[in-house]
DRENDO-1510 file (C-alpha; in Angstrom, 1 decimal, always signed):
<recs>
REC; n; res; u; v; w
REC; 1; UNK; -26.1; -5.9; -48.6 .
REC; 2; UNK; -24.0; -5.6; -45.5 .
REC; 3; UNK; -26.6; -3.5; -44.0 .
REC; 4; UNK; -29.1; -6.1; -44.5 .
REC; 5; UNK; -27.1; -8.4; -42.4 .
REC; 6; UNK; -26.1; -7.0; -39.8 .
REC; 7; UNK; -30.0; -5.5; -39.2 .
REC; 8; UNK; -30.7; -9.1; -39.3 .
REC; 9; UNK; -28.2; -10.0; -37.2 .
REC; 10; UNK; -29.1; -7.8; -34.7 .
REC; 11; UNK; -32.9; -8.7; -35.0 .
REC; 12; UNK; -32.0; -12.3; -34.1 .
REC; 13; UNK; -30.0; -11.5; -31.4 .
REC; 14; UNK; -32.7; -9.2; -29.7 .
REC; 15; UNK; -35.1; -12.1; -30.5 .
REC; 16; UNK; -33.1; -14.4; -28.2 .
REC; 17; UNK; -32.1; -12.3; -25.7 .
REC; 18; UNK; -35.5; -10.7; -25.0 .
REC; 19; UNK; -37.7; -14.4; -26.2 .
REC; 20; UNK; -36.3; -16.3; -23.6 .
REC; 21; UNK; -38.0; -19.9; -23.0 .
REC; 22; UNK; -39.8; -19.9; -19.8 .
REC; 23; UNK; -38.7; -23.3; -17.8 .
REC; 24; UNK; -40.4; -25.3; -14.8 .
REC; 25; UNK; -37.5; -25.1; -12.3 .
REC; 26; UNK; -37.0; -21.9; -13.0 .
REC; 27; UNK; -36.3; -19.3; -9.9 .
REC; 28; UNK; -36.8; -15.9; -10.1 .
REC; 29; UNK; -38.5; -12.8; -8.1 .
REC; 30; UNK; -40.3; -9.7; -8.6 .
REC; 31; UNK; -39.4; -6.7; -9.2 .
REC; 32; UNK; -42.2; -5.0; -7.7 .
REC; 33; UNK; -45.7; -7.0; -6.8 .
REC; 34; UNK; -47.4; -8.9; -9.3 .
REC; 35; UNK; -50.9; -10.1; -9.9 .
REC; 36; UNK; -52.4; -13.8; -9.7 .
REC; 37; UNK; -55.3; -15.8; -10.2 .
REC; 38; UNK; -57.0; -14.3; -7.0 .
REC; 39; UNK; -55.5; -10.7; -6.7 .
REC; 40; UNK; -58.5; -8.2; -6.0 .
REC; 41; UNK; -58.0; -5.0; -7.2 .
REC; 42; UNK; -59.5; -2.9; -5.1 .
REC; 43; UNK; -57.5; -3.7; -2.5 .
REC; 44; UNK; -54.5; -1.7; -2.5 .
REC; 45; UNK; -52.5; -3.3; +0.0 .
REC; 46; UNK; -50.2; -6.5; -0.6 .
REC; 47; UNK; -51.6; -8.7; +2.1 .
REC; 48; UNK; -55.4; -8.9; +3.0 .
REC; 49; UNK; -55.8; -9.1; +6.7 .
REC; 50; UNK; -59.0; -11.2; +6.9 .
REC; 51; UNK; -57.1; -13.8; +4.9 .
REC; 52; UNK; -54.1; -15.6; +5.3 .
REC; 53; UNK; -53.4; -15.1; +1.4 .
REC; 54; UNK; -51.5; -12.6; +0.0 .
REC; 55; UNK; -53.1; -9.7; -2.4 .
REC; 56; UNK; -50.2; -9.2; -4.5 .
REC; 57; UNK; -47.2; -11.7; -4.7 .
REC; 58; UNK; -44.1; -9.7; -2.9 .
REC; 59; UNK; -41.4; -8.5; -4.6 .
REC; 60; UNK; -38.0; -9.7; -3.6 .
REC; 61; UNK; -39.1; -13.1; -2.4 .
REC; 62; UNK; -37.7; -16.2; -3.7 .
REC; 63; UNK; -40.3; -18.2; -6.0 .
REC; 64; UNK; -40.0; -21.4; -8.2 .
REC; 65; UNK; -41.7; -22.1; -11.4 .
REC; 66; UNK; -43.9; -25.7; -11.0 .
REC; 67; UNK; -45.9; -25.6; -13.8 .
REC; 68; UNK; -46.5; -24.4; -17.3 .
REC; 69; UNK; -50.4; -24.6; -18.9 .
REC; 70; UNK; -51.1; -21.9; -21.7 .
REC; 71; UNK; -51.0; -18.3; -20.4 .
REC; 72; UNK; -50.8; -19.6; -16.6 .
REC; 73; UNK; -47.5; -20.4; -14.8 .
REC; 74; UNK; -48.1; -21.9; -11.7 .
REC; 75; UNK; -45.7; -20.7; -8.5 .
REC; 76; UNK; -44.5; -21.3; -5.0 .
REC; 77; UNK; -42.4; -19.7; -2.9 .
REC; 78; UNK; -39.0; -21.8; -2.5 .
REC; 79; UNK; -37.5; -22.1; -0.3 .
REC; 80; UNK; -40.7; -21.3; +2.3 .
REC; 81; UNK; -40.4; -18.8; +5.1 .
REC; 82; UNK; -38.9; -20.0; +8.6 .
REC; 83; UNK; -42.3; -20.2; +10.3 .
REC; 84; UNK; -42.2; -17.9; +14.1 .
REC; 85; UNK; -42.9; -20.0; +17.0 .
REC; 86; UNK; -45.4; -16.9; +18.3 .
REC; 87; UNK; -48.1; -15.5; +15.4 .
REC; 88; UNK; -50.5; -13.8; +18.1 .
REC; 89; UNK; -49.7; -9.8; +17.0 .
REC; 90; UNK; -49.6; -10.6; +13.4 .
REC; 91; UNK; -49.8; -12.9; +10.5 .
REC; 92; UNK; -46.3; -13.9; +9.5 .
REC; 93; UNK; -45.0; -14.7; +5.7 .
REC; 94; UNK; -44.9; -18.0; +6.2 .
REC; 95; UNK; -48.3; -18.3; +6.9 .
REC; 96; UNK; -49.3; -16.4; +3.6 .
REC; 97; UNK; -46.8; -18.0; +1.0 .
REC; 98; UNK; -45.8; -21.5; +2.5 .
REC; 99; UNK; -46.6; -24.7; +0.2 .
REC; 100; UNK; -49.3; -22.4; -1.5 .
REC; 101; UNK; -49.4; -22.5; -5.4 .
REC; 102; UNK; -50.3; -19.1; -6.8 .
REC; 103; UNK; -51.3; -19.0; -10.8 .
REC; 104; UNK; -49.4; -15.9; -12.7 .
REC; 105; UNK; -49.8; -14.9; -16.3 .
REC; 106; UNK; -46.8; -14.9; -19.0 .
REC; 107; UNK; -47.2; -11.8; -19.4 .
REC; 108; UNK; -46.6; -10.4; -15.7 .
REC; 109; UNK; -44.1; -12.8; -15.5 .
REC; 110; UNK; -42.0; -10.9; -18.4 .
REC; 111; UNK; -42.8; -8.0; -17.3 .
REC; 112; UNK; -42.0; -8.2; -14.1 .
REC; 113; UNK; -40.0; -11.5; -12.8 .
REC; 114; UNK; -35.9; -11.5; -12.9 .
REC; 115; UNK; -33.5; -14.6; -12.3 .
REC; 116; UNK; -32.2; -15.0; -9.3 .
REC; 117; UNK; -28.8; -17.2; -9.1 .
REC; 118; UNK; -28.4; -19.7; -6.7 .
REC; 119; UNK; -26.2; -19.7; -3.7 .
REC; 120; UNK; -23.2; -22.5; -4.5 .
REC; 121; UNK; -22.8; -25.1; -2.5 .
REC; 122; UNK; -19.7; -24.6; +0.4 .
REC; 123; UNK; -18.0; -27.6; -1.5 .
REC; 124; UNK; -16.9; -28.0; -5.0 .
REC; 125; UNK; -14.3; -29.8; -7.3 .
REC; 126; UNK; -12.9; -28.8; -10.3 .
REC; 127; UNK; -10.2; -29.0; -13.4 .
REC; 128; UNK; -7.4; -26.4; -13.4 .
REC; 129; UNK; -4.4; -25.0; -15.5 .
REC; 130; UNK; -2.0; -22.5; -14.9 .
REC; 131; UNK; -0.9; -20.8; -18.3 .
REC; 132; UNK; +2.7; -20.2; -16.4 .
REC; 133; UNK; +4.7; -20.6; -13.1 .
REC; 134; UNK; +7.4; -18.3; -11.7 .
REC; 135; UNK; +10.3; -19.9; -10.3 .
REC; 136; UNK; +11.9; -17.1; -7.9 .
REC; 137; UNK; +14.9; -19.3; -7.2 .
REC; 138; UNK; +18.1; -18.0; -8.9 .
REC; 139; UNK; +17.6; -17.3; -12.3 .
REC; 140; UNK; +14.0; -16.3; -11.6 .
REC; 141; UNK; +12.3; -18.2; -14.4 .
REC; 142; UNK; +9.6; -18.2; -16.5 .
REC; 143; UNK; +7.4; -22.2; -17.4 .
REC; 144; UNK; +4.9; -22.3; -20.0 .
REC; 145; UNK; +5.0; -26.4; -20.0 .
REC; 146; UNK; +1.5; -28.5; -20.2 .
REC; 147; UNK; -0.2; -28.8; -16.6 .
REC; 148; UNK; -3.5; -30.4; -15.8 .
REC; 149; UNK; -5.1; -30.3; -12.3 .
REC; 150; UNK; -8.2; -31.4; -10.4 .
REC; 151; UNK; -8.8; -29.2; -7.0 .
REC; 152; UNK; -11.2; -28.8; -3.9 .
REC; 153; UNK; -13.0; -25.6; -3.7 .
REC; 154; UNK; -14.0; -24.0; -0.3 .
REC; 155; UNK; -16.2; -21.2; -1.0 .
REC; 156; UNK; -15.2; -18.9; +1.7 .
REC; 157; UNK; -17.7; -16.1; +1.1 .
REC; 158; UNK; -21.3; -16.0; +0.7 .
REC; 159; UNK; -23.2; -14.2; -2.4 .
REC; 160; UNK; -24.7; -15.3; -5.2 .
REC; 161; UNK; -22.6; -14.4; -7.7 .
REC; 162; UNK; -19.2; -13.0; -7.0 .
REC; 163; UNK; -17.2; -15.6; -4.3 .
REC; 164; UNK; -13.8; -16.2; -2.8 .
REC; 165; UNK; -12.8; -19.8; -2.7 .
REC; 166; UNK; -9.9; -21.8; -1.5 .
REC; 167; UNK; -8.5; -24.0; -3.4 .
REC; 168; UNK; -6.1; -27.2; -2.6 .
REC; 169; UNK; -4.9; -29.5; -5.9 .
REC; 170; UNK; -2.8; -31.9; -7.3 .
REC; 171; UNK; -2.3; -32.9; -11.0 .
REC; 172; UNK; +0.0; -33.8; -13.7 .
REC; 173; UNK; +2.4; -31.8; -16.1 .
REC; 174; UNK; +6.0; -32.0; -17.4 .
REC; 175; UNK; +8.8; -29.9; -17.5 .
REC; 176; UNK; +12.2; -29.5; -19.9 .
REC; 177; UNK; +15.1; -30.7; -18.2 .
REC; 178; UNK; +18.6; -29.9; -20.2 .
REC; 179; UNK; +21.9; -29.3; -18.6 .
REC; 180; UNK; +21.2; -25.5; -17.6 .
REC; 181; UNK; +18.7; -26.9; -15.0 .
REC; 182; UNK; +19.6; -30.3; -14.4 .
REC; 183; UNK; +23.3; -31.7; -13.7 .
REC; 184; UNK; +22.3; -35.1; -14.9 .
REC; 185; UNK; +21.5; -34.3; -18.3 .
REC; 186; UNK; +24.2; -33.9; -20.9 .
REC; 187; UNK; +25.2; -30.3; -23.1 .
REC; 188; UNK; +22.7; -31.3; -26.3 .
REC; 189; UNK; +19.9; -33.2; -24.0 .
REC; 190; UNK; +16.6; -32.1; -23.7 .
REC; 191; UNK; +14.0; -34.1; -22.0 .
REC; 192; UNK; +10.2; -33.5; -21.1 .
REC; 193; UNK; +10.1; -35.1; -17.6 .
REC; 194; UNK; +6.8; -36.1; -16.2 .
REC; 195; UNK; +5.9; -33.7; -13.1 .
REC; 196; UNK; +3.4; -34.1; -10.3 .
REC; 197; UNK; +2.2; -31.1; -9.1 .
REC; 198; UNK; +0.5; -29.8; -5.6 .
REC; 199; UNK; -0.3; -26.4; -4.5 .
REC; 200; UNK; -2.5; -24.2; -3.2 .
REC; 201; UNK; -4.7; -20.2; -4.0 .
REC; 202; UNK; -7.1; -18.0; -3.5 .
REC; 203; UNK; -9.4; -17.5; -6.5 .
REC; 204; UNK; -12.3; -14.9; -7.3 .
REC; 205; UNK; -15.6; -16.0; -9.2 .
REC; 206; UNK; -17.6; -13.7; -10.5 .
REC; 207; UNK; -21.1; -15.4; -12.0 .
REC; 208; UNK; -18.7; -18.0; -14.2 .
REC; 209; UNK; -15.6; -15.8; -14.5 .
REC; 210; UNK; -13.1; -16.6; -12.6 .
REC; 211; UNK; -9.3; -15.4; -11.7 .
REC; 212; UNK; -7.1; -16.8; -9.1 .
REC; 213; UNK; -3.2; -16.4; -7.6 .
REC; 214; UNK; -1.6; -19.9; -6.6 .
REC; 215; UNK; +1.9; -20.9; -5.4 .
REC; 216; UNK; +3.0; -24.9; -5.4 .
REC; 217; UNK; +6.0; -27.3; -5.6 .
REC; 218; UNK; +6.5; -29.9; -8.7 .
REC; 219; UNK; +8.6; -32.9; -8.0 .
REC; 220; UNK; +9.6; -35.4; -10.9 .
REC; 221; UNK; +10.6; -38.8; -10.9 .
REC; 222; UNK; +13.9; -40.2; -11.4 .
REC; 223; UNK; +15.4; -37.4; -9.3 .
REC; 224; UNK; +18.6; -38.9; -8.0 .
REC; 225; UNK; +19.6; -39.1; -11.7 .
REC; 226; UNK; +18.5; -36.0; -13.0 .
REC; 227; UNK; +18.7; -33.4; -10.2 .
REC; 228; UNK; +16.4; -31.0; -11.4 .
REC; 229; UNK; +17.5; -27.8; -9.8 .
REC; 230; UNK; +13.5; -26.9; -9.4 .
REC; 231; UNK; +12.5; -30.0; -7.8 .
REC; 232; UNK; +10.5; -29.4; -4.8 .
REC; 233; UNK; +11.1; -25.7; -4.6 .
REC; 234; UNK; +8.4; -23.1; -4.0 .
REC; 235; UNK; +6.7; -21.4; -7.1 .
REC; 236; UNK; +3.6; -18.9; -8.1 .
REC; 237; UNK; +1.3; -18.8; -11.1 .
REC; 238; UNK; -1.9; -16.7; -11.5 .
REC; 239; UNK; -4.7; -17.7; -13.7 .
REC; 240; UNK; -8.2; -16.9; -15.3 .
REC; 241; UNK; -10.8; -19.1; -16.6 .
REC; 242; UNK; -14.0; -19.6; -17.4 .
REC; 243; UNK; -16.9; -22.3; -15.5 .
REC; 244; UNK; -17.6; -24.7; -18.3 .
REC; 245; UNK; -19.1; -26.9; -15.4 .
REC; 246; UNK; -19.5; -27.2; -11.8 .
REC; 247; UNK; -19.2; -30.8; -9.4 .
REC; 248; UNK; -20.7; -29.8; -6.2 .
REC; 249; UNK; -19.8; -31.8; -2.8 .
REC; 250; UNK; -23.2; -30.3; -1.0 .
REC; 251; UNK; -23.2; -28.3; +2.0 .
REC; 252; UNK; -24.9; -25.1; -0.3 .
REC; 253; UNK; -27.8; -22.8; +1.0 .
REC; 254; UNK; -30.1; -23.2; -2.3 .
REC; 255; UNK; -32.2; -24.8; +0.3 .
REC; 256; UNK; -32.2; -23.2; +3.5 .
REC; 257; UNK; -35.7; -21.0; +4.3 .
REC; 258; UNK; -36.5; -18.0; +3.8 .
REC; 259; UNK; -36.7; -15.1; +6.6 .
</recs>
């Protein structure tokens, strides 16, 4: 009976990872040339020089799905080529895929088409928090107390899916005060004092995992009465996470041409 399971199991799962629904929107390129509507086949070359229409649809371009009518899926290339100022020695990409719609089946689309990820934008905002902070002050503590944060990415590198950002933020969390860390809280007090937080780091993304090092300062209020040892002072935390979603600020490459 267990057997039986996890065979189905597995059959569903190849089901949806190899039955993927094909979406208008969708961007993708080839992995080697593919067919259209108008591809002749005795020509063995990708671009017919008496035309200014391509044989075969190039691998490694950039296309976008536009339509979707029975077997056909109707494609441009997006974004289009940057178009030379000179064509006289020979006829440039632009001129062969630019604002053309080209007609593919499903079937050399699975075969052959594969997902390209988008470029993020430069800009970004997100939510962010630290699972602990080391205080190297003193004692050299460890805080595992609830933090909550909303930063500004600056993607500092540029590939589609693994990226170095900078990130600057500022949020709330709170902190145990009792009379080992504070001298204005009596021998048997213990108080969760409100913090605001702001700091700084460097974190990696790779596709939607992320991992990042940061260093900050938390300052409470109410100070002057509870002199929190910590207040103001410099600590570190390092993080990973997961992109559940993404706010971007513009400024990206998803639509710059094609060279």
């Amino acid at each position: 009976m267990r057997t039986k399971i996890l065979l189905l199991f597995l059959l569903g799962w190849v089901g949806m990872a190899f039955g993927q629904e094909i979406k208008i929107g969708e961007r993708f390129t080839f992995k080697t040339p593919a067919k259209h509507s108008a591809t002749d086949a005795k020509i063995t070359g990708i671009y017919n020089n008496t035309t200014t229409n391509p044989n075969y649809l190039e691998d490694g371009i950039k296309y976008k799905i536009v339509d979707i009518s029975g077997d056909n899926i109707s494609v441009i290339v997006d974004p289009p080529f940057i178009k030379p100022k000179d064509e006289s020695t020979e006829i440039s990409k632009a001129s062969y895929y630019n604002y053309k719609l080209f007609s593919i089946t499903k079937e050399e689309f699975q075969t052959k088409a594969e997902e390209t990820p988008e470029t993020p934008d430069r800009f970004s905002i997100g939510i962010l928090t630290l699972p602990f902070k080391f205080r190297p002050q003193d004692e050299k503590t460890f805080e595992a107390q609830f933090n909550l944060s909303s930063t500004l990415n600056w993607r500092l590198t540029n590939f589609p899916t693994t990226n170095v950002y900078l990130q600057l933020g500022a949020g709330l969390g709170s902190v145990e005060l009792n009379s080992n860390n504070s001298l204005g809280i009596g021998p048997d007090e213990n108080i969760n004092a409100a913090t605001l937080t702001m700091f700084t780091g460097l974190m990696l993304q790779h596709k939607k995992v992320q991992a990042g090092i940061y260093c900050g300062v938390d300052q409470i209020n109410n100070q002057q009465h509870y002199q929190w040892r910590n207040n103001g002072n410099l600590w570190f935390g390092f993080g990973v996470g997961y992109q559940l979603f993404n706010v971007n600020l513009g400024g990206g490459n998803s639509k710059n041409e094609q060279k």
